[in-house]
Rosetta silent file (secondary structure, phi, psi, omega in degrees, C-alpha in Angstrom):
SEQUENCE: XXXXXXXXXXXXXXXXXXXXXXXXXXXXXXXXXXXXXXXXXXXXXXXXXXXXXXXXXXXXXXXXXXXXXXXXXXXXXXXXXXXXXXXXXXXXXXXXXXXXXXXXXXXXXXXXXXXXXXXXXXXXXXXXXXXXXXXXXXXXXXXXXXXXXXXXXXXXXXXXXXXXXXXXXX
SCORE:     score description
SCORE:     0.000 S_00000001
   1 L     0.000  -57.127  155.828    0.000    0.000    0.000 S_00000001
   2 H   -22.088  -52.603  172.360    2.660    2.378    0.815 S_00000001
   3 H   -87.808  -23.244  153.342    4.372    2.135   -2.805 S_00000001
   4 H   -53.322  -58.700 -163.624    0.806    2.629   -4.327 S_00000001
   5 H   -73.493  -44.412  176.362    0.451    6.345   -1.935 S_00000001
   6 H   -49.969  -45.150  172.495    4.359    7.018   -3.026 S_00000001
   7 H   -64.543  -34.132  161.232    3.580    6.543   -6.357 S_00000001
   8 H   -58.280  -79.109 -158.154    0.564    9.034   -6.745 S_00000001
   9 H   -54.770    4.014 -146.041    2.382   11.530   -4.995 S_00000001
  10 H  -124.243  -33.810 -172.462    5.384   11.093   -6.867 S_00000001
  11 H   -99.490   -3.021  161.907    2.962   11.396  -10.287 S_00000001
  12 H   -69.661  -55.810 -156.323    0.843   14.482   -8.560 S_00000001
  13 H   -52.888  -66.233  173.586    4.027   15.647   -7.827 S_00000001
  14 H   -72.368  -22.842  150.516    5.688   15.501  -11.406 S_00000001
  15 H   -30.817  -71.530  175.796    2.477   17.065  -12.566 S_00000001
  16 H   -51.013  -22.069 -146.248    2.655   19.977  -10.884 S_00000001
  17 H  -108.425   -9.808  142.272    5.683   20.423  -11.830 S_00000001
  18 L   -59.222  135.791  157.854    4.921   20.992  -16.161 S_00000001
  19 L   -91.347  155.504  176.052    4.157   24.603  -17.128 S_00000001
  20 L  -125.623  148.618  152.979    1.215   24.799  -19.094 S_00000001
  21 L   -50.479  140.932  170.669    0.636   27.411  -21.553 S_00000001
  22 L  -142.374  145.536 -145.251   -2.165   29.421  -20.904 S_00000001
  23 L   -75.620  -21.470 -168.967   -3.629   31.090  -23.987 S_00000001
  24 L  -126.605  124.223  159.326   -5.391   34.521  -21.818 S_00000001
  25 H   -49.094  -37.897  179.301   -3.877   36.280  -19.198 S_00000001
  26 H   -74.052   19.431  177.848   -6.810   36.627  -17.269 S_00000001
  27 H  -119.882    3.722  177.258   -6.921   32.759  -16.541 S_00000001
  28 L   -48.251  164.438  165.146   -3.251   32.769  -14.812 S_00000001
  29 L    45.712   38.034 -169.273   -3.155   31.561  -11.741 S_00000001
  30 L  -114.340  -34.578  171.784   -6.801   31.125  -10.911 S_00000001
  31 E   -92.003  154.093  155.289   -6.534   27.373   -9.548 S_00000001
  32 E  -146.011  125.580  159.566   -4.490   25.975   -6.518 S_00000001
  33 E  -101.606  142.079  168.900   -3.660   22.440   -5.689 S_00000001
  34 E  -126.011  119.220 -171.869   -2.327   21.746   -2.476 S_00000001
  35 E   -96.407  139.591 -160.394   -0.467   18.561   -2.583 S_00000001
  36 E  -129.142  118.716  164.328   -0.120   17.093    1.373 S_00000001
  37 E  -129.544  172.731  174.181    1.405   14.271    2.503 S_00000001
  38 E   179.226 -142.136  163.779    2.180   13.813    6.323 S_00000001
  39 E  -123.872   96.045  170.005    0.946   11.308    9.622 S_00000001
  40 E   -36.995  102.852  155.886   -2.639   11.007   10.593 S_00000001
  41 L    96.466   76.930 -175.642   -3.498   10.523   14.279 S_00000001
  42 L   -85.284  -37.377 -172.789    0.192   11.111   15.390 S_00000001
  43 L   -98.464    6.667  153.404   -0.390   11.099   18.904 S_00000001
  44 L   -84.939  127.616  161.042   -2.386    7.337   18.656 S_00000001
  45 L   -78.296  -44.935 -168.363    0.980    4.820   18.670 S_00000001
  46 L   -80.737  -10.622 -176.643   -1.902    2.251   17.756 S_00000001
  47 L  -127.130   -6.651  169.720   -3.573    4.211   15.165 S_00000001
  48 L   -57.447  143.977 -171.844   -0.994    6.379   13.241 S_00000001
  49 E  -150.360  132.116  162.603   -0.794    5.827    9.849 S_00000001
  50 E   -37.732  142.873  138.201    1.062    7.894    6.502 S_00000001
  51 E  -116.495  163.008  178.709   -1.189   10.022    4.205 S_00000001
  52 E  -123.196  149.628  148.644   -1.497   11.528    1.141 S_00000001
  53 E   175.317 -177.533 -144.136   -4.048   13.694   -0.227 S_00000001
  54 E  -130.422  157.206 -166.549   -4.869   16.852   -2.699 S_00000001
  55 E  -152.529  113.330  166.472   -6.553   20.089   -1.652 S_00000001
  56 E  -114.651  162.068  169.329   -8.270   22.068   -4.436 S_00000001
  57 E  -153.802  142.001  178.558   -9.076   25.995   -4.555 S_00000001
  58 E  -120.828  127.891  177.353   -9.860   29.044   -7.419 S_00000001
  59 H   -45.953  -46.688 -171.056   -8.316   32.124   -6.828 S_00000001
  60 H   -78.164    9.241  174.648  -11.515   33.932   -8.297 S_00000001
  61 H  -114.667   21.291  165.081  -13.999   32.663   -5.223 S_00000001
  62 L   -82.251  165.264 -129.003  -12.191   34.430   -2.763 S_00000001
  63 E  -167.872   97.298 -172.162  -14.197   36.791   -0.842 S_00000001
  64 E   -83.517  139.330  153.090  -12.698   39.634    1.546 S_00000001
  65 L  -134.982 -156.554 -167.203  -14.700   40.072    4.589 S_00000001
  66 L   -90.630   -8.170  173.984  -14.357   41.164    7.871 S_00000001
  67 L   -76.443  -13.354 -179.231  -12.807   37.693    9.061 S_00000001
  68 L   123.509 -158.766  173.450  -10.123   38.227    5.953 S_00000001
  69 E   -83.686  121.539  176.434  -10.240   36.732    2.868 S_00000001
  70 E  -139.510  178.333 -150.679  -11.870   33.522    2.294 S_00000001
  71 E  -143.044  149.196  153.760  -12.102   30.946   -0.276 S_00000001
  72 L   -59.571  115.475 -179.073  -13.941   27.938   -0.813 S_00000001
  73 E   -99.865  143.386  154.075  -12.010   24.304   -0.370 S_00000001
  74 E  -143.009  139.940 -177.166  -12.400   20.589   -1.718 S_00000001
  75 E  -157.050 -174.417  147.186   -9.756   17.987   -1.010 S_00000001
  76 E   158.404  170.372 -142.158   -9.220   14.972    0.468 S_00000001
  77 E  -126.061  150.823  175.733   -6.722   12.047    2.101 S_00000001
  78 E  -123.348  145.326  154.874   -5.853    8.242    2.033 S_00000001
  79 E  -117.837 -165.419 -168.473   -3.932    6.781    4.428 S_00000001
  80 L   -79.772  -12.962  152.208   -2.179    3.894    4.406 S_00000001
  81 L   -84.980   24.174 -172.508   -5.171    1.856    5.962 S_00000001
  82 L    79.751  -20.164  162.303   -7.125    2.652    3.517 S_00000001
  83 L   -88.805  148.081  177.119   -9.338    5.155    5.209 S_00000001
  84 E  -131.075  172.216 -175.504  -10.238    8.144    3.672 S_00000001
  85 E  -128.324  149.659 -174.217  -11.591   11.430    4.285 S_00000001
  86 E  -115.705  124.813  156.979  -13.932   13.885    1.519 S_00000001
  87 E  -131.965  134.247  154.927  -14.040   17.309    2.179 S_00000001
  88 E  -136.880  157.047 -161.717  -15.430   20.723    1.455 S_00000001
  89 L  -170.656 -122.260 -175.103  -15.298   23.841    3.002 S_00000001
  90 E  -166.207  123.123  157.656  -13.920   27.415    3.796 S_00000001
  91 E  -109.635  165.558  164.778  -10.551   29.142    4.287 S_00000001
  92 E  -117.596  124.078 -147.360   -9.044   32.139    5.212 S_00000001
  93 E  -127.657  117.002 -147.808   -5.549   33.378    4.133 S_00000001
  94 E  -127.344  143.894 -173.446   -4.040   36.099    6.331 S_00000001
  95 E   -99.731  156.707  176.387   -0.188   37.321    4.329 S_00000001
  96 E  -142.952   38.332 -178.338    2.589   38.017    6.596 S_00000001
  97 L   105.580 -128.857 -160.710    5.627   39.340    4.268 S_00000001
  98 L   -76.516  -29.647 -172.371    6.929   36.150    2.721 S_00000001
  99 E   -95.761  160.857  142.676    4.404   33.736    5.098 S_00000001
 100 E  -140.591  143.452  174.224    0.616   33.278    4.751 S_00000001
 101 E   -96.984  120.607 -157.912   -1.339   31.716    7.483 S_00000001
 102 E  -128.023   64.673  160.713   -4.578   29.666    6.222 S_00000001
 103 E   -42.726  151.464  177.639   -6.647   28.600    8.909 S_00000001
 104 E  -149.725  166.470  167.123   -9.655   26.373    7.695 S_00000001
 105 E  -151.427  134.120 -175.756  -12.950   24.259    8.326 S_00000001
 106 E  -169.746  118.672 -159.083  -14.321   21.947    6.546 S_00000001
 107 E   -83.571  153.829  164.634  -17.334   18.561    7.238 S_00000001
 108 E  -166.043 -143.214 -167.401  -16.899   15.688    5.277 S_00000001
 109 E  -153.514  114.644  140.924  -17.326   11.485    4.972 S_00000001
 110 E  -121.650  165.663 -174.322  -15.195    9.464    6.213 S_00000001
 111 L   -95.783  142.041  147.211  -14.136    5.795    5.784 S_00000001
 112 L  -100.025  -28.300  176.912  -12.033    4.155    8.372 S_00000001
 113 L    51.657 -149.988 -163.588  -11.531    0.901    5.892 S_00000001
 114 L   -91.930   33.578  178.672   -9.103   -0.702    8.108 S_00000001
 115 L  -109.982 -144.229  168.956   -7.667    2.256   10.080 S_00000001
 116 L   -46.984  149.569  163.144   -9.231    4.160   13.015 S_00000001
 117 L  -104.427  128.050  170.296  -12.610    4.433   13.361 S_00000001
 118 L  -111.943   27.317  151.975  -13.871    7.946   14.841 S_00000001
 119 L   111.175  -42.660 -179.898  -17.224    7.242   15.293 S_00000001
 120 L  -160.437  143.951  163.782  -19.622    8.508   12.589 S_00000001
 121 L   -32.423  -57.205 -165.220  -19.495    9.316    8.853 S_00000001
 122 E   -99.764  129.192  176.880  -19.692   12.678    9.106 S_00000001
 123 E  -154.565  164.312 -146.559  -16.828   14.795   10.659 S_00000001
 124 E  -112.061  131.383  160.233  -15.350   18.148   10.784 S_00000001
 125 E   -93.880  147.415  170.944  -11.838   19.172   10.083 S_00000001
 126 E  -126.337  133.356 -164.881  -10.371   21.946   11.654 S_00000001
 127 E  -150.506  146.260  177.182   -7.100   23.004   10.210 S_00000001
 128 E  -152.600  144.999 -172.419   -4.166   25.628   10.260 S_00000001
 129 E  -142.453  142.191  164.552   -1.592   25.971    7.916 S_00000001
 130 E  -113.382  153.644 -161.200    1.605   28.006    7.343 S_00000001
 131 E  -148.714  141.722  169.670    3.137   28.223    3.807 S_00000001
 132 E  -108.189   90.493 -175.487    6.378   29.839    2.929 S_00000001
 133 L   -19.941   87.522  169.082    6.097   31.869   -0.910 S_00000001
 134 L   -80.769  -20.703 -140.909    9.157   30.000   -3.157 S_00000001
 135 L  -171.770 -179.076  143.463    7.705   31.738   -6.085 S_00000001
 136 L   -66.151  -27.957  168.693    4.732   33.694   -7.254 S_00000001
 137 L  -148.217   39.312  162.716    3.001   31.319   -7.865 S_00000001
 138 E  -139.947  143.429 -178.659    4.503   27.956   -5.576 S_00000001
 139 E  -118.428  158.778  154.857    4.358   27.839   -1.716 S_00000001
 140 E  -131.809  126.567 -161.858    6.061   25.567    0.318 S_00000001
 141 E  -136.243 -166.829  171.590    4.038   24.710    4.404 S_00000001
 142 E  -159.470  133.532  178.442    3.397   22.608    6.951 S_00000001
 143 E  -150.151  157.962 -159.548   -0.011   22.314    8.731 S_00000001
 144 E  -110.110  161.437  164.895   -1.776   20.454   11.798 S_00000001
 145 L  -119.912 -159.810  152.944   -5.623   19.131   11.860 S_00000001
 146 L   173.461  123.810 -160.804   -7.975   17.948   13.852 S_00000001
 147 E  -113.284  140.077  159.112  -10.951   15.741   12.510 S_00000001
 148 E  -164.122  161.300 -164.829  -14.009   14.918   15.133 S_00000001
 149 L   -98.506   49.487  122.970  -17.595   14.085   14.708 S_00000001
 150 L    83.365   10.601 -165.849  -18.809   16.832   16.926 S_00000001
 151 L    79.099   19.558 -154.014  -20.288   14.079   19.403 S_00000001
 152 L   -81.381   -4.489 -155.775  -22.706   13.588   16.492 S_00000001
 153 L  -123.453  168.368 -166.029  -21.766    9.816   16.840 S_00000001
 154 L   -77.649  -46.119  123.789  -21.994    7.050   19.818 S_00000001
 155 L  -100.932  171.438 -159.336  -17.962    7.874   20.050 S_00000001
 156 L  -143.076   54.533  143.820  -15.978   10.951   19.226 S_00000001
 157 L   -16.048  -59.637 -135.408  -11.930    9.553   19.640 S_00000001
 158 L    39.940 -179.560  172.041  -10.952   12.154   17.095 S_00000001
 159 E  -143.806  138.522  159.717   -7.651   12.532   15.415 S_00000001
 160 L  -103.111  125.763  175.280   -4.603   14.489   14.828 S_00000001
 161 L  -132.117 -136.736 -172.745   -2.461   14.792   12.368 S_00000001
 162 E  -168.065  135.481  172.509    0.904   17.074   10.190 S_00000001
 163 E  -136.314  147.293  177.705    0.850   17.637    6.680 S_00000001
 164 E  -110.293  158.201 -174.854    3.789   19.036    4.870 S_00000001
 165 E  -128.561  131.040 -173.437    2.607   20.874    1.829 S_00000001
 166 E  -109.929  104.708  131.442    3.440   21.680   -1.871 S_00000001
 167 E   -78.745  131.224 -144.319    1.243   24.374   -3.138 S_00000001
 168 E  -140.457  136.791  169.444    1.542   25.209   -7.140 S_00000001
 169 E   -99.796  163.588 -171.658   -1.084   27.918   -8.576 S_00000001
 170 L  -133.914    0.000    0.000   -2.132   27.217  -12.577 S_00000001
């Protein structure tokens, strides 16, 4: 299983990493994938497990308010048991110089397949991320989570995990 999640990431990875032409200036940049890979449930010895997973967002649904700017998310993660998580949701991306800090939230369906189980389908990530600018349009971050079912379920474990992050704008 492990050389299956290496291999995706290693072909997300070499994706990202063709330029594409793009025939109108006004379509630069408007998507970002953020490719993640990292440990799920880090502080379970019995239930940590590697992950992988994709993050998508368009530049053109962000939306300044008084909480900052925020943008609509969809992603989601495998780990190496086989569970996965679906998500979508809403972030906010505060610039610091050179840094930007992206707190997020976002419900989704999860699987446990043969990892942890946390209790109910539906559960809520909570997430903060820091990204360092290599480019104009590539980041490089690292960010923590934290997925629970709100007590919507008979148990609520939850989990934590670290993601290190590649983020490439198109």
């Amino acid at each position: 299983m492990r050389k299956i999640i290496f291999v995706i990431l290693f072909t997300i990875l070499a994706f990202n990493f063709v330029s594409f032409r793009v025939l109108s200036e006004e379509n630069v940049n408007e998507t970002e994938l953020n490719i993640f890979t990292g440990l799920f449930d880090f502080s379970d010895d019995k239930q940590k497990a590697g992950l992988v997973g994709l993050q998508h967002q368009n530049e053109d649904l962000f939306r300044n308010s008084f909480l900052g700017r925020l943008s609509p998310i969809t992603g989601g993660f495998l780990t190496e048991k086989n569970a996965f998580y679906l998500y979508t949701g809403v972030q906010a991306e505060y610039e610091m110089g050179p840094f930007k800090i992206t707190p997020s939230f976002a419900p989704g369906y999860y699987n446990y397949g043969d990892g942890k189980d946390l209790g109910y389908p539906l559960e809520f990530k909570s997430e903060v991320q820091i990204s360092l600018d290599l480019s104009k349009s590539t980041q490089l971050g690292m960010s923590y989570n934290h997925i629970s079912n709100a007590s919507l379920g008979t148990k609520n474990p939850g989990a934590n995990s670290y993601m290190f992050n590649f983020l490439k704008q198109f």
